[in-house]
C-alpha positions as CSV (number, residue, x, y, z in Angstrom):
1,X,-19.9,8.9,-7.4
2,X,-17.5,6.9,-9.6
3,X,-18.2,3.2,-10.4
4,X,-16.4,1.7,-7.2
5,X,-15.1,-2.1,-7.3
6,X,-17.4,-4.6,-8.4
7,X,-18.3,-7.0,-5.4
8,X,-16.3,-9.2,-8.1
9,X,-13.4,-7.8,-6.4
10,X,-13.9,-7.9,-2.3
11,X,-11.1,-9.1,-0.5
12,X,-11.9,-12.2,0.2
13,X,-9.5,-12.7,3.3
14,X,-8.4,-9.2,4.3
15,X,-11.0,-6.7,5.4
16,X,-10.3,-3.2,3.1
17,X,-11.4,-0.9,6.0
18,X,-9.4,0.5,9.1
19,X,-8.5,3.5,10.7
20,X,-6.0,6.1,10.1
21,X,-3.7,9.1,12.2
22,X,-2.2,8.7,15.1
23,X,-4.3,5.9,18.0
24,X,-7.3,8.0,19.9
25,X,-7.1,4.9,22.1
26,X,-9.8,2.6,21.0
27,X,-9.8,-1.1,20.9
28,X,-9.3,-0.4,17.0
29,X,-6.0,1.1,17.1
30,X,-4.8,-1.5,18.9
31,X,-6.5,-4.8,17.2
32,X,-7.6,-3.0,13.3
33,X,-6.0,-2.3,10.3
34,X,-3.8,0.6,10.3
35,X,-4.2,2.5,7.0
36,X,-2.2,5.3,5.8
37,X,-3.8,9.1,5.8
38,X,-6.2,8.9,2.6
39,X,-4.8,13.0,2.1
40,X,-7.4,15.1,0.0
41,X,-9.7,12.7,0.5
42,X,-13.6,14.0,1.1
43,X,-14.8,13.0,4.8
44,X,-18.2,11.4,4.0
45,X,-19.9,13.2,6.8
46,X,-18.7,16.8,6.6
47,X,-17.4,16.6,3.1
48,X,-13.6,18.5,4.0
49,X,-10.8,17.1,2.6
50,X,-8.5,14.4,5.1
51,X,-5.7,16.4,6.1
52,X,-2.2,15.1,7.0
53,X,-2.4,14.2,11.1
54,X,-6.1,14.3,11.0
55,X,-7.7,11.0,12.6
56,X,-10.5,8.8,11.5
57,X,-12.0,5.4,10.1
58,X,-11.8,4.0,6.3
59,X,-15.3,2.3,5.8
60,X,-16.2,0.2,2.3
61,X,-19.3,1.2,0.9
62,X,-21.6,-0.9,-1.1
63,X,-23.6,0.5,-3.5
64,X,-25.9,-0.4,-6.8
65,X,-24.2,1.2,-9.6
66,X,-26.2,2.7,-12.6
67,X,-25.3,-0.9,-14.5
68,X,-27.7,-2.4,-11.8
69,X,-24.5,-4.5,-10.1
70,X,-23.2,-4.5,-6.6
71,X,-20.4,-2.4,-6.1
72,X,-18.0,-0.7,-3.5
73,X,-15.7,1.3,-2.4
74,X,-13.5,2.9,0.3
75,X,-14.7,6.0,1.8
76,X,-13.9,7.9,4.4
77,X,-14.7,9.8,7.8
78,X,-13.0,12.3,10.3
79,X,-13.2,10.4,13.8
80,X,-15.0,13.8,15.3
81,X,-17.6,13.4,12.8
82,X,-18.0,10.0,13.3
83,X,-18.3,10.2,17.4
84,X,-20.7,13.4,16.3
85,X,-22.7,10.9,14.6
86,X,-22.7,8.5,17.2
87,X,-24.4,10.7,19.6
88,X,-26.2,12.3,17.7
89,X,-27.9,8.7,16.8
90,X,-27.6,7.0,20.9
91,X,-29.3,10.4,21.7
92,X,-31.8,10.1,19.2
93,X,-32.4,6.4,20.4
94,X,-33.2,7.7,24.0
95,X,-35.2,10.4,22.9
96,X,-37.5,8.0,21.1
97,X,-37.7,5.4,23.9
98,X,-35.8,2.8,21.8
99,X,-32.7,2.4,23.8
């Protein structure tokens, strides 16, 4: 993992993170930050590269870096993965009797 931003850096009034591709309809699309196609970029869940057209969210990350500070940066995920996650974790929740 590289060094990321230091917290130093977080955008103070604009929130880094969004989604990107063409609107799957949710609120997001309508009200969030539309970012442009982060292309060869690794999906955080399945680990392909962000293809041109391909859908998903742009999350910040915070993380400790070796240096012991706070630090982040902007990763990304493929919006299948992320609703594969999603149930995978609701289903999960039932399963265990915590939902």
């Amino acid at each position: 993992m590289d060094d990321g931003e230091s917290l130093d850096g977080w955008p103070e009034d604009d929130y880094p993170g969004g989604w990107f591709g063409t609107s799957w309809g949710a609120p997001i699309c309508d009200d969030g930050n539309h970012l442009p196609t982060p292309v060869g970029e690794p999906c955080t869940d399945c680990k392909v590269p962000i293809f041109d057209g391909d859908q998903g969210l742009s999350v910040p990350f915070i993380f400790r870096r070796g240096d012991g500070l706070h630090a982040w940066k902007l990763t990304h995920i493929h919006i299948d993965c992320f609703r594969a996650g999603q149930q995978m974790t609701s289903t999960q929740l039932y399963v265990d009797g915590e939902r």
